[in-house]
C-alpha positions in Angstrom: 0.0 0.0 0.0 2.9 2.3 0.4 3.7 1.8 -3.7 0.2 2.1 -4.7 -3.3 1.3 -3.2 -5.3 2.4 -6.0 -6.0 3.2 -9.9 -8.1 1.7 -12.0 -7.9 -1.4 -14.2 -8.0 1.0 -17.0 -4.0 1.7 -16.2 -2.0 -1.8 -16.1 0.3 -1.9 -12.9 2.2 -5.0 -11.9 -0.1 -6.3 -9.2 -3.4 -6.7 -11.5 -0.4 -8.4 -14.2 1.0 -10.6 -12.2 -2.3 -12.2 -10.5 -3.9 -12.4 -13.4 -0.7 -14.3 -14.9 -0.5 -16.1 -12.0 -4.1 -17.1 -11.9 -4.4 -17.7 -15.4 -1.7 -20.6 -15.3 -4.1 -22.9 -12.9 -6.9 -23.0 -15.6 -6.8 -25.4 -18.6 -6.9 -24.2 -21.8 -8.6 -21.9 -23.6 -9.2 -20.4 -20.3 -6.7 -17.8 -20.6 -8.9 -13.8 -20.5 -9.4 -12.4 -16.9 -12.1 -9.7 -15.5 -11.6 -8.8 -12.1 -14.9 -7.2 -10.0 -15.5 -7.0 -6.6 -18.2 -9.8 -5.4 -19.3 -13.1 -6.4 -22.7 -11.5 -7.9 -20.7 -8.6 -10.2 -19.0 -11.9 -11.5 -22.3 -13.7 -12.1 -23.6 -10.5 -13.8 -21.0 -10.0 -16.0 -20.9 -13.7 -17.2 -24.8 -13.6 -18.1 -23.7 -10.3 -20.2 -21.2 -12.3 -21.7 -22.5 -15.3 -22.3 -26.0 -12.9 -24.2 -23.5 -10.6 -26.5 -21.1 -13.5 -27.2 -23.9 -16.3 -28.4 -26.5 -13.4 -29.4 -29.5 -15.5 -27.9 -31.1 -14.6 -24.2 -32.7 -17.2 -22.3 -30.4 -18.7 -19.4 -31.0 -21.8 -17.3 -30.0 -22.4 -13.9 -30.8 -25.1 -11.9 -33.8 -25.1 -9.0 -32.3 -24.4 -5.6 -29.0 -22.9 -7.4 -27.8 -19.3 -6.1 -25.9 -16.7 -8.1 -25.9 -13.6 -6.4 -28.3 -10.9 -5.4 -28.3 -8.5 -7.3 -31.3 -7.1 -9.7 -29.4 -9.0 -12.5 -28.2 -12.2 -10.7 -31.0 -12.6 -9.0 -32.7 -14.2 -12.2 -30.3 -16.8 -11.9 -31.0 -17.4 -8.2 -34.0 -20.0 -7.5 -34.5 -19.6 -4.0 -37.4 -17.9 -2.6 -35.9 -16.6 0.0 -34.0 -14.7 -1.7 -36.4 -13.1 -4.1 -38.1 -9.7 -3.9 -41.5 -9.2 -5.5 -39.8 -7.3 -8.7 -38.9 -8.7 -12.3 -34.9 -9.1 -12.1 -33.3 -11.5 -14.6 -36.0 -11.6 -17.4 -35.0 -14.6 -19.5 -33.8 -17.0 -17.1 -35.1 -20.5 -16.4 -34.8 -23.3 -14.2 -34.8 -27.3 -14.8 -35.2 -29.6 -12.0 -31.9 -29.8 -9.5 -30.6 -33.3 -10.2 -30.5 -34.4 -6.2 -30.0 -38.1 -6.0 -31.2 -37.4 -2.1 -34.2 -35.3 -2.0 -35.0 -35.8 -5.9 -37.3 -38.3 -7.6 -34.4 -40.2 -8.6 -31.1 -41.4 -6.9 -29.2 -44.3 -5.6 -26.1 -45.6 -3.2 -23.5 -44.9 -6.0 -24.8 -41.8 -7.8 -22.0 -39.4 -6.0 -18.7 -38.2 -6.3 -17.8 -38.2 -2.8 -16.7 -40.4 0.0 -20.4 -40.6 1.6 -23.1 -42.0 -0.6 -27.3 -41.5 0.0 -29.2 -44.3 2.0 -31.1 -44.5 -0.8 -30.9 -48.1 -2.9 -30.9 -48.5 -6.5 -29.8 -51.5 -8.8 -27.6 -49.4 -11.7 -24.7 -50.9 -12.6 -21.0 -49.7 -12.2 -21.1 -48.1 -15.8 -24.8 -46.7 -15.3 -27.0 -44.5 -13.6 -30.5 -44.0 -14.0 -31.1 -41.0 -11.8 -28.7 -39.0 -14.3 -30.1 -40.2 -17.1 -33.9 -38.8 -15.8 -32.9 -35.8 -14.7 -30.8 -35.4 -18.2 -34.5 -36.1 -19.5 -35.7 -33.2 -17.6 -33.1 -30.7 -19.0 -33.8 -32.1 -22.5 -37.7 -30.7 -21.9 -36.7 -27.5 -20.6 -34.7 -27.0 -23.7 -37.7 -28.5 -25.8 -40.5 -26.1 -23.8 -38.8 -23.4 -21.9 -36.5 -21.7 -24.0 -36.4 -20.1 -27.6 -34.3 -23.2 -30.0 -31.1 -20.9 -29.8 -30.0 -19.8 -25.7 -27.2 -18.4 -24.3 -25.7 -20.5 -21.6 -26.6 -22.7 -18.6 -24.9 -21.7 -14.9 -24.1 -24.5 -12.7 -22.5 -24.8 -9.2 -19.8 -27.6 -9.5 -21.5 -28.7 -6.3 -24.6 -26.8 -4.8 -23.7 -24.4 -2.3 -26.3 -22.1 -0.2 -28.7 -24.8 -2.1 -27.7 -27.2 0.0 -24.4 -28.9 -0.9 -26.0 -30.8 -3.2 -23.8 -33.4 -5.3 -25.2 -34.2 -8.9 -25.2 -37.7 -10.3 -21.5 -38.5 -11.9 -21.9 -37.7 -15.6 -24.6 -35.0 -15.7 -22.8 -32.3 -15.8 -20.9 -33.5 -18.8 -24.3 -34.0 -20.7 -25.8 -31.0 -19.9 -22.6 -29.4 -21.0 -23.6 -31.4 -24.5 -26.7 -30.2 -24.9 -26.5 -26.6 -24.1 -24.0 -26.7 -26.8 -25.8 -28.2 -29.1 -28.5 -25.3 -28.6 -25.8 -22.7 -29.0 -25.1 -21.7 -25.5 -22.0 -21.4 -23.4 -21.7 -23.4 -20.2 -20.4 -21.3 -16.9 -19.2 -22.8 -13.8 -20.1 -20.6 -10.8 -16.8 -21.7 -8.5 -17.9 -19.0 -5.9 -17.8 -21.7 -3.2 -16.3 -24.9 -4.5 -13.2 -23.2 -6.2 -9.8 -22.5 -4.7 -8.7 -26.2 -3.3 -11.8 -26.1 -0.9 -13.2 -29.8 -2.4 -9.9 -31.6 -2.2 -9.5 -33.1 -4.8 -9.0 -30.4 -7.4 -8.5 -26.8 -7.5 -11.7 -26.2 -9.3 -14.8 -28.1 -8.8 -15.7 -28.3 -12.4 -12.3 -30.8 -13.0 -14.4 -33.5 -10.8 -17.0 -33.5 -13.6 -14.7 -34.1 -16.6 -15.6 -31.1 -18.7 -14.3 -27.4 -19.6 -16.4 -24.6 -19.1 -16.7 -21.5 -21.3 -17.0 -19.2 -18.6 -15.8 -19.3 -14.9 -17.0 -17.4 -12.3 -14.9 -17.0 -8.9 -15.0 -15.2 -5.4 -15.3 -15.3 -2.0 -12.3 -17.5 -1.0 -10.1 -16.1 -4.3 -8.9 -13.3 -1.3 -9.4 -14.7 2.2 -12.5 -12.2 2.5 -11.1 -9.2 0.7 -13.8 -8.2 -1.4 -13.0 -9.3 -4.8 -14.4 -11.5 -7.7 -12.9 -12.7 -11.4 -14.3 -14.5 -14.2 -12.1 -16.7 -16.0 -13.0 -17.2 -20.2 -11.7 -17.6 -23.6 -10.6 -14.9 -25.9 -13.0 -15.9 -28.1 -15.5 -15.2 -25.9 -13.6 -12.0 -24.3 -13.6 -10.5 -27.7 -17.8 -10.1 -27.8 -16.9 -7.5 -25.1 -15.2 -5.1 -27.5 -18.4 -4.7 -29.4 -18.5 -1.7 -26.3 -16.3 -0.2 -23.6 -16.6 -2.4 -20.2 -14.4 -1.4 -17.2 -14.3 -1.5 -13.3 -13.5 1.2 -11.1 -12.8 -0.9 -8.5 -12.5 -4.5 -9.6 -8.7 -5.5 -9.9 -7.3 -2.8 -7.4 -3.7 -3.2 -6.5 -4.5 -4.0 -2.7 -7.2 -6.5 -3.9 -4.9 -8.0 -6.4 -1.6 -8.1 -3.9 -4.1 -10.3 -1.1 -5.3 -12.4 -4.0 -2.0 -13.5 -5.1 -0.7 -14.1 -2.0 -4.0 -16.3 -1.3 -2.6 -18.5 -4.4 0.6 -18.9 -2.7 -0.6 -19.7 0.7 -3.0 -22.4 -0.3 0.5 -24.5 -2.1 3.0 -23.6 0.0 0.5 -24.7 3.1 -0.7 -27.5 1.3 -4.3 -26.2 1.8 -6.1 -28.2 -0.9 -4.5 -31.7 0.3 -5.8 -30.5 4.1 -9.4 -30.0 2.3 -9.0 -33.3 1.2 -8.0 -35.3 4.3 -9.7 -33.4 7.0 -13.1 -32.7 5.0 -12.9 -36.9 4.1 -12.8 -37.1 7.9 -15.2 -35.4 9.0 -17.6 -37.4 6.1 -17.1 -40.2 7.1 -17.5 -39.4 10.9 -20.6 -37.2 10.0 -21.8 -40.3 8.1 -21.9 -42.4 11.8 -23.8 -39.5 12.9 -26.3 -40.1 10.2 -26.5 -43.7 10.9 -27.4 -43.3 14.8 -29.7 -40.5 14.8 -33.1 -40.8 12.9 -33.4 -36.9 12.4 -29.9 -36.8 10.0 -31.2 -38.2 6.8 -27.9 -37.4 4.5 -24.5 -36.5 4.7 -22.8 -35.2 1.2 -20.2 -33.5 0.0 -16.1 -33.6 -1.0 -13.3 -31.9 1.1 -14.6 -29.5 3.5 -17.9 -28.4 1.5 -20.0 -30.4 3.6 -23.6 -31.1 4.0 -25.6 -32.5 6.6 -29.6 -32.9 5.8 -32.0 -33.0 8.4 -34.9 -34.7 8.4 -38.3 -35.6 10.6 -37.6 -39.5 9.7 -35.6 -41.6 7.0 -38.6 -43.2 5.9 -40.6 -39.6 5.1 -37.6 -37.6 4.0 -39.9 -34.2 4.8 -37.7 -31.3 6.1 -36.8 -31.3 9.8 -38.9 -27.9 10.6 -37.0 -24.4 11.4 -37.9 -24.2 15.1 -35.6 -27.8 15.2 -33.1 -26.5 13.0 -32.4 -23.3 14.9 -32.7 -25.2 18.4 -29.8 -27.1 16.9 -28.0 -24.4 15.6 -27.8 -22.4 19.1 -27.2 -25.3 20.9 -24.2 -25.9 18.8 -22.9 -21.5 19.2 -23.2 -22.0 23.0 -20.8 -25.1 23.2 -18.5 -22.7 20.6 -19.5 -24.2 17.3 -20.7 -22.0 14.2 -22.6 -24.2 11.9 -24.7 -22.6 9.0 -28.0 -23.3 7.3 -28.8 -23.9 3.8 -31.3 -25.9 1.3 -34.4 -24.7 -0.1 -36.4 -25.7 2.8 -33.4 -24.6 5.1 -32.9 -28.3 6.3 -29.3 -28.9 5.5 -26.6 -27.6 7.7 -23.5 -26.6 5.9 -20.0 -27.1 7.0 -17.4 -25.2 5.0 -14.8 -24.5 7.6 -11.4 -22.2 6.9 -8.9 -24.5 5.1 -6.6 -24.8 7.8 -8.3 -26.6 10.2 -6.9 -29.6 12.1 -8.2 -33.1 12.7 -8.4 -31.7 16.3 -10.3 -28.9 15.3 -13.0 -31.4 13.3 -12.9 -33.8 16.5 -14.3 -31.1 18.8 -16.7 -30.3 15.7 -17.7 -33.5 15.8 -18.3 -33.7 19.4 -20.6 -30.8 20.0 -22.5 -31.3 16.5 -23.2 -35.0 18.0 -24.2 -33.4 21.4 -26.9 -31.1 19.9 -28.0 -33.6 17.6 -28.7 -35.6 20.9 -30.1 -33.2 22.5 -32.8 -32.5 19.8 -33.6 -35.7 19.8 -34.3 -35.7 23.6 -36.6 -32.9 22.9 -38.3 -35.2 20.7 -39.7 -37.3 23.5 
């Protein structure tokens, strides 16, 4: 800050260069053009704008239960209600059904990329899965009655995050990516929350699904809570932007782009992603015993330390453990010095998505007060 704390991204200075060379190196190919903004939902926005001038069609599809952002614009994307206002933001977005092998119509015991798999049965084989190939079917009618035959792109969370850590079935995203192509739209991967090393086993969530995305959209962690936000595309794509003049007063600051890099270069030299891995597999497959011994925890999901923990009024039922429970739950946990959030569409899934750097010791006393309220609740009950 002593050098320089501000100009815009109009002049180039070395700290906006060097991230974005730096930043540019962990994406696969084409993915090569950076914009930097300031939140996860100026990211979002600017990737629908891209994704409309670049393809010259409108309609975007989400997913149900999906969040983008907040904004007027964003909020299109967003298929919450509790995050929607009684206005008309986002004309020209659409949603197909959320392809949740828990909650869903359709899933099964092997449907997930993760270490924890629903109690739900199914007799696929190892080289199929029926749940994706249904919910496949439901994108294919959105495309066939939604939309206009030409769209612009499809957003996707790599896993869902404030929806509820929800995994999709291995090989949807791949075919979805197919088919929005074949429409002539671009695919973006929202990496707000998965991105970064958080899941584990990759740096970017979308990797896990075998497939490249057109666009990539990036935040929260990219600057350990600076306020900052980047989308990753192709110069192909990038180029559609020329067609007018697009800039960011504050997006790509020197002091955001310093805390950035050295974000990139404390998650390797810690080893921050390989902790994700071990420590969030941990706490899975503890959580997972959890969900076995109490009746209320109907699913445990997730990869590295993206974690989610449905709760339910029975196995059997699968309804929605009700708010008053959830909240009981959660304050039990903040008195014994635990900070759990709350997610899903019905609010019934508790999401765990602790700072990198946590220790097995750490997720051992996370363990133990979780499985004391959970008890507790369950005492209530009676």
């Amino acid at each position: 800050m002593g050098r320089l704390w501000h100009t815009t991204n109009i002049y180039m200075n070395s700290p906006i260069h060097e991230y974005a060379e730096k930043l540019a190196s962990l994406l696969p190919d084409p993915l090569k053009v950076i914009y930097l903004t300031n939140s996860g939902s100026e990211a979002n926005d600017l990737a629908m704008l891209m994704a409309r001038v670049y393809t010259g069609n409108f309609d975007v599809i989400t997913f149900r239960g999906g969040y983008h952002g907040a904004s007027p614009y964003a909020m299109g994307l967003t298929s919450m209600a509790a995050y929607k206002y009684p206005i008309a933001p986002g004309i020209g977005c659409h949603t197909t059904m959320c392809p949740d092998v828990f909650r869903g119509p359709w899933g099964g015991s092997g449907c997930r990329d993760s270490p924890v798999q629903t109690i739900r049965e199914c007799n696929c084989s190892p080289d199929c899965c029926q749940a994706k190939d249904m919910y496949v079917q439901q994108l294919k009618e959105v495309l066939d009655t939604s939309v206009s035959q030409q769209i612009a792109g499809f957003f996707a969370e790599p896993i869902q995050g404030i929806g509820g850590v929800v995994q999709y079935p291995k090989g949807f995203l791949k075919e979805a990516y197919r088919l929005v192509r074949e429409r002539g739209g671009v695919c973006i991967a929202d990496e707000v929350q998965t991105g970064f090393g958080r899941t584990g086993s990759d740096l970017w969530g979308f990797k896990a699904h075998d497939v490249v995305p057109d666009i990539v959209t990036m935040a929260k962690g990219i600057a350990n809570g600076f306020p900052m936000g980047a989308i990753v595309t192709t110069q192909e794509v990038a180029n559609a932007l020329t067609r007018g003049s697009h800039f960011n007063t504050f997006g790509g600051n020197p002091v955001a782009c310093s805390i950035a890099s050295s974000v990139l270069d404390t998650i390797e030299e810690d080893g921050l992603q390989q902790n994700s891995a071990q420590v969030g597999t941990y706490l899975l497959t503890e959580l997972a015993k959890l969900r076995d011994k109490f009746d209320i925890i109907g699913d445990v999901r997730g990869k590295g330390l993206l974690i989610g923990v449905e709760m339910v009024k029975d196995k059997v039922s699968r309804e929605p453990l009700p708010g008053v429970e959830m909240n009981e739950i959660v304050e039990d946990c903040k008195d014994m010095g635990l900070l759990i959030g709350k997610g899903g569409v019905y609010g019934q899934t508790f999401r765990i998505k602790p700072p990198m750097c946590i220790t097995k010791d750490d997720a051992d006393f996370a363990l133990a007060v979780f499985g004391l309220a959970i008890q507790r609740q369950m005492e209530r009950r009676l």
